[in-house]
N, C-alpha and C positions, 0 to 999 in steps of 0.2 A: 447420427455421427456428429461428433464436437466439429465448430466451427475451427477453419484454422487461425492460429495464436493474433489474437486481436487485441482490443482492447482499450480504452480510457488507461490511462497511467499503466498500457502494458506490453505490447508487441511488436515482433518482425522477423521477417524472412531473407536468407539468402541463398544463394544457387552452391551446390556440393562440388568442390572442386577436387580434381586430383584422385579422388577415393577417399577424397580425407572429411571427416564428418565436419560440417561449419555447425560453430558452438549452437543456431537456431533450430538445426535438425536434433544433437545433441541433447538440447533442452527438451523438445517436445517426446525424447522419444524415453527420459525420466519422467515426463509431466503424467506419458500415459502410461509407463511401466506403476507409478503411485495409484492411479488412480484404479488399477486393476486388484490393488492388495487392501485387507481390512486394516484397519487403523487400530492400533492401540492404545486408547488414551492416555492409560496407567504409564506408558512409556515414552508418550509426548510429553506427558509433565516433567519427566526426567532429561527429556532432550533438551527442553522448555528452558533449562537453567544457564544454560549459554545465552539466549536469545534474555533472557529480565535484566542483565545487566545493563543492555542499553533500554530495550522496549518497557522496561518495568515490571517487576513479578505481575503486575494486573494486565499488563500487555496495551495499558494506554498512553506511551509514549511521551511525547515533552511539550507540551504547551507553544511552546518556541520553535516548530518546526525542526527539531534539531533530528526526533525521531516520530514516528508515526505511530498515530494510536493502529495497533493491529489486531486488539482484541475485538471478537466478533465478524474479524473478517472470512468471507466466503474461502471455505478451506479448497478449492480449485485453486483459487487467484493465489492464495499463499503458498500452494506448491508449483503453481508456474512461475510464481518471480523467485522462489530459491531454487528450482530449475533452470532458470533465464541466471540467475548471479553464477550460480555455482560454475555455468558451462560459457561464461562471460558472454551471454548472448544480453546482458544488462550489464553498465560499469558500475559499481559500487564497492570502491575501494576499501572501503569500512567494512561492509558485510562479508565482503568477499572470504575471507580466511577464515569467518564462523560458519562459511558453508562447505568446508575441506569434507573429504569420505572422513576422515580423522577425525575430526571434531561433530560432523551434522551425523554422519554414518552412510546408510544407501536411501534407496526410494524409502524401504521401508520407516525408516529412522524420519524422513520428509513427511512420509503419510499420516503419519503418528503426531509428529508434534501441531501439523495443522491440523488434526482434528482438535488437538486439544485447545489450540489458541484460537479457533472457531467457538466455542463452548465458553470461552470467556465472558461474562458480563464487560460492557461497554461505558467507561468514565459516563454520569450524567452532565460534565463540565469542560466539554473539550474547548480547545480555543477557538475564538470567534473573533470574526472580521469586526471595523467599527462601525456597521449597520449603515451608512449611510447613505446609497443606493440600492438599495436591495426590491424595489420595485424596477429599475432594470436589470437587476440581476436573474430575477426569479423569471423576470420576457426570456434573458437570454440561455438560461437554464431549462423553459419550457420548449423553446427553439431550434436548439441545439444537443442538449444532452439526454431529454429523456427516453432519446433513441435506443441507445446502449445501455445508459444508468438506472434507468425509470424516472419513474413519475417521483417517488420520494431518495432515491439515491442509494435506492436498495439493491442494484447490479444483478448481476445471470449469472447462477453459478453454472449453469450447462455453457456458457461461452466464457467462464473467466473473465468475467469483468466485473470491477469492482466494487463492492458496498461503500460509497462515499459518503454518506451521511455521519452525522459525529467527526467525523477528521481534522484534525486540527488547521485551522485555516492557516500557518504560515507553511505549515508543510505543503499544503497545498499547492501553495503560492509558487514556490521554488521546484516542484515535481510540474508544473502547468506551463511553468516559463521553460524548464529544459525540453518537455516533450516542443514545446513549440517552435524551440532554437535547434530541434533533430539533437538534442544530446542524448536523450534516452532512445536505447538502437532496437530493444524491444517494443514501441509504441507504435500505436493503433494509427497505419500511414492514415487513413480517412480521418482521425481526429487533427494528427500533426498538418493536413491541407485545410482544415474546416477551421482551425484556430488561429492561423496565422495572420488572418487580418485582426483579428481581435487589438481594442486600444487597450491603455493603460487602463480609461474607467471601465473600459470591458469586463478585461480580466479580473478587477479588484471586487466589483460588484459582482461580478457571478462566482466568486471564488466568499466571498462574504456572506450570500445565501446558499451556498453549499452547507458551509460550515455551521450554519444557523438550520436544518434539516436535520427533526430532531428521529434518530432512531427508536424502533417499537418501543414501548414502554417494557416489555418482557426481555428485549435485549440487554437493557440498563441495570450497570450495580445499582444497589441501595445501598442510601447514604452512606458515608465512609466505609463502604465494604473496603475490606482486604484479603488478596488472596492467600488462605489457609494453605496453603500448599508451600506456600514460603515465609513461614513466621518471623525465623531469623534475617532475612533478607533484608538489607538498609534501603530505605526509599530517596529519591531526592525531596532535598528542606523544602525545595521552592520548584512549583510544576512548571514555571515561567521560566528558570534556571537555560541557559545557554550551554551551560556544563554537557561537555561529548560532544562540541563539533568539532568534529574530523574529515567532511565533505565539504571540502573547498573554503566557504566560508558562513558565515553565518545566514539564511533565507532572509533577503531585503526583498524588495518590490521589486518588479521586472522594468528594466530601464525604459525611464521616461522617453518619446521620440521627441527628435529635437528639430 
């Protein structure tokens, strides 16, 4: 039996009140209605096209933190955080309307499109910290995370947790600091207590050899791949580009202690 909703960058629970379902009961009870149906790839591709506007037809997201590379992510974790959005048991203001029954559809339309963004090849060039701690980062990364994440950041899809290698490190940065200020209502309580003493060199360093954690070689596009599924599709000029923030502000470094 799946663990309940856990996770590095993903879970939480709350008590049923009234008879009325709390959006975390809500979410788990899409998470496993998906997971009991076959996935249609042919028709994730088609859902797929709402979601490349921001994540990119290749599904590697922005350099700049603005969105998350998703391609190749564990298709569990991708159907519990549009589970967690959809049924606000996660705030994200942004996604949130691209996960409407209108627009995403049902489980089935969920199950579907994360198989396909699972099958994705993974940018070989995501963004990367500026390396200059990354010997305590990799102590603190061995310490700490490769409990839930593993040993290379390659996550459990049987518990929905996530494959964080390749990720772009300012995404990181800004998803690391809310689980840790309790802003994200989905997140893993055992990570949000184990991280909150963490310092500033803490965070940056082990957030820097995250980011530097190179996914399987079979994972990765080859060079300048593009995905064929969207020929017409505009790309952004620049992967570094800030263009599409719309969650709060742009990902800076988690404030210094004073």
């Amino acid at each position: 039996m799946r663990k309940c909703i856990l996770a590095a960058l993903v879970l939480g629970l709350t008590a049923v009140g009234q008879g009325i379902a709390e959006p975390s009961d809500a979410a788990l009870h899409e998470y496993e209605q998906a997971l009991e149906l076959t996935p249609d790839i042919d028709n994730g591709r088609k859902v797929y096209r709402i979601c490349a506007v921001c994540h990119t037809p290749e599904g590697w997201g922005l350099e700049s933190g603005a969105y998350p590379q998703v391609a190749g992510q564990l298709s569990t974790v991708l159907i519990k955080q549009l589970a967690d959005i959809r049924a606000r048991n996660r705030d994200n203001p942004t996604m949130r309307p691209f996960t409407s029954p209108r627009l995403l559809g049902s489980a089935q339309e969920i199950a579907d499109v994360a198989a396909y963004i699972e099958q994705l090849p993974m940018t070989p060039r995501n963004g990367i910290g500026p390396g200059l701690d990354l010997e305590t980062g990799k102590r603190l990364y061995k310490d700490n995370c490769t409990e839930c994440h593993g040993e290379n950041g390659e996550g459990d899809l049987d518990d929905h947790i996530p494959a964080i290698y390749g990720q772009h490190y300012r995404y990181l940065l800004r998803q690391f600091e809310w689980i840790r200020m309790e802003r994200r209502r989905n997140a893993d309580k055992k990570m949000v207590r184990q991280i909150h003493a963490f310092t500033y060199r803490d965070i940056h360093a082990v957030l820097d050899y995250v980011s530097r954690i190179r996914p399987p070689e079979e994972k990765l596009a080859a060079q300048g791949w593009r995905n064929p599924d969207f020929p017409k599709f505009t790309r952004p000029l620049n992967m570094h580009s800030g263009a599409g923030y719309s969650i709060d502000q742009r990902p800076g470094g988690p404030n210094r202690p004073r």
